[in-house]
Residue, then its C-alpha position, 0 to 999 in steps of 0.5 A: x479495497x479493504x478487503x485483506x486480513x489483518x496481518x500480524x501478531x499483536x505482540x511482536x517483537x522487533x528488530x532495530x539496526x545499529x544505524x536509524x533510518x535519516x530521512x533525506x530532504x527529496x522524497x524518501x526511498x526513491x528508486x534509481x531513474x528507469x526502474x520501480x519497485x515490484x510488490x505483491x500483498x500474498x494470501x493464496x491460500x485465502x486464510x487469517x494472518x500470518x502470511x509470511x510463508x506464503x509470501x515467501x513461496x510466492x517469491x521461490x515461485x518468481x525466482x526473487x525477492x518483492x521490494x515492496x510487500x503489502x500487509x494489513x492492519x485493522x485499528x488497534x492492532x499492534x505493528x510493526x510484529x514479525x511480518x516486518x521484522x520478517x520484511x526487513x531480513x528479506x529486502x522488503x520495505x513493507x507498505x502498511x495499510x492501517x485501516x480507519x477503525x475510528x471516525x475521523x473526527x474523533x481522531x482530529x479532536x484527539x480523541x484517539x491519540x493515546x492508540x496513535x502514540x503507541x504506533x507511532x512509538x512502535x514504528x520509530x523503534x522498528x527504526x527501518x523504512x515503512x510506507x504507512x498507508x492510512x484509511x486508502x480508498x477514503x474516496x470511496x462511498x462508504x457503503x460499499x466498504x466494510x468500515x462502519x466504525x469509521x462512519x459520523x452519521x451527523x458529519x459524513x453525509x452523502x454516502x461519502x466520508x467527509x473530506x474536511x474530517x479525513x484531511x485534519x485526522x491525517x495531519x493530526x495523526x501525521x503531527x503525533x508522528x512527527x513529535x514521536x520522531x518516527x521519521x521512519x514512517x513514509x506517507x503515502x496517500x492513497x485513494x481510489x483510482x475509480x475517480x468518481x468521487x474526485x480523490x483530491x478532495x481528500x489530499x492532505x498537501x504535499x507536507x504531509x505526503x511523501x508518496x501518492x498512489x491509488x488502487x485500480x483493478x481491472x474487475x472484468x479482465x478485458x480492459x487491461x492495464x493501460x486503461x486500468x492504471x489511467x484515471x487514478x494516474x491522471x487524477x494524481x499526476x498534477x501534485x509531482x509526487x512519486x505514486x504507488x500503486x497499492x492494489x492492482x489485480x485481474x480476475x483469474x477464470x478470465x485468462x488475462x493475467x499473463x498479458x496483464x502482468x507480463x507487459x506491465x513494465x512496457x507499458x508502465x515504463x511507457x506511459x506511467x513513469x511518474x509511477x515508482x511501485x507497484x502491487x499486485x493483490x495476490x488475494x481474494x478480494x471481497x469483491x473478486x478473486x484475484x489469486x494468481x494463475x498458473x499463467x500469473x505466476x509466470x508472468x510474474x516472473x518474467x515481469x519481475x526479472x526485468x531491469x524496469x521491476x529491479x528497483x530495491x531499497x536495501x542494496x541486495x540481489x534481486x534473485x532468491 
């Protein structure tokens, strides 16, 4: 759900290693067999970017490090900046979700390649692994999304954007990329786990995909996790690519946070293994308040010291 703050200064500066990250020939940055990755997007305090120190109270709060963290950005924005810099020196891989800005068929007819370019740029000369989360949730009608730069009124009719646009627009900025060599960048599709308007319509194909993953939120509080992850599971599971889910959340005044999150490594483990990270929308939402509780945040951390949730790329303890 586009929904978060922008994070990040635009203008940062960034921290390279003296070893660039080698993408390896199965999808990269797999977890060890029997665990995940545990992430969170963190913005409690319902303010602007940036959200560093609050990203890290949460992780005091959970006694460990996120594996993953969720961060936002709007097109034409600068990043990587400080949050990923402040990722990497804390174990993190940062999942980026870069929002459309542009219309995709002005992207796929190159008219916005100079702005792909100097990301593309930017990501190779952080030189660490980035999860790059282009346009999540395209699936979604468009009127129910704050993205109205996005909209072609003469091409994405029916409410819906159109599938053969976002498809060509996501080769095409995957293909600058590619010629830019950031192979740091880590490509995870992500669509709407509401399946309504069946997300494979928008697949870009599996050579332009590294991960698959979907957002799903239990908006009541009473249907819990195992039915909330279902659908987008389901949809996905036939492409036999490693998913993350990008968003997940439950409304706080309903109390059922705890549940939600502390039998989430059962029942992940149990019914959802082709799931490899996961993360909770520690946020207010557009659409709902999904901050964490008292009884979240425990639940958090009882999740989180689990071997299930023990999965991290940077080899590190998972306790702060």
């Amino acid at each position: 759900m586009p929904g978060a703050a922008a994070s990040g200064a635009a203008g940062a500066s960034v921290l390279r290693g003296s070893a660039s990250f080698v993408r390896p020939q199965t999808a990269p940055l797999l977890p060890p067999a029997g665990t995940i990755y545990f992430g969170a997007f963190v913005n409690f305090l319902k303010t602007l970017p940036p959200f560093e120190q609050q990203t890290g109270e949460f992780e005091q709060e959970i006694g460990r490090h996120l594996a993953i963290h969720g961060e936002y950005y709007k097109w034409g924005q600068n990043f990587p900046g400080a949050p990923e810099v402040n990722d990497y020196l804390n174990g993190r891989v940062p999942v980026i979700s870069w929002d459309c800005g542009a219309t995709d068929y002005a992207i796929e007819n190159g008219q916005q390649d100079a702005e792909i370019i100097k990301r593309a740029q930017a990501v190779k000369a952080y030189g660490y692994p980035i999860f790059l989360r282009w346009f999540w949730e395209m699936n979604l009608p468009y009127k129910d999304e704050d993205r109205p730069s996005c909209v072609d009124p003469s091409r994405d009719t029916g409410g819906v954007f159109n599938p053969t646009d976002f498809i060509a627009a996501w080769q095409h900025i995957h293909a600058i990329f590619v010629a830019q060599g950031a192979t740091n960048a880590v490509w995870l599709w992500c669509p709407s786990g509401n399946v309504t308007i069946p997300p494979l319509e928008y697949y870009p194909g599996a050579a332009y995909t590294d991960w698959v993953g979907f957002d799903h939120y239990d908006v009541t509080g009473k249907a819990g996790l195992l039915s909330t992850m279902a659908n987008g599971y389901q949809a996905l599971l036939g492409l036999g690519q490693p998913m993350l889910v990008g968003e997940t959340g439950t409304p706080g005044d309903v109390g059922n946070q705890g549940t939600y999150l502390g039998t989430a490594p059962s029942i992940l483990q149990a019914n959802y293994p082709q799931i490899k990270g996961w993360i909770y929308y520690d946020a207010y939402g557009h659409r709902e308040d999904w901050r964490l509780t008292t009884a979240g945040i425990a639940a958090a951390k009882s999740a989180g010291a689990t071997t299930y949730f023990s999965a991290f790329y940077y080899k590190q303890k998972k306790q702060l």
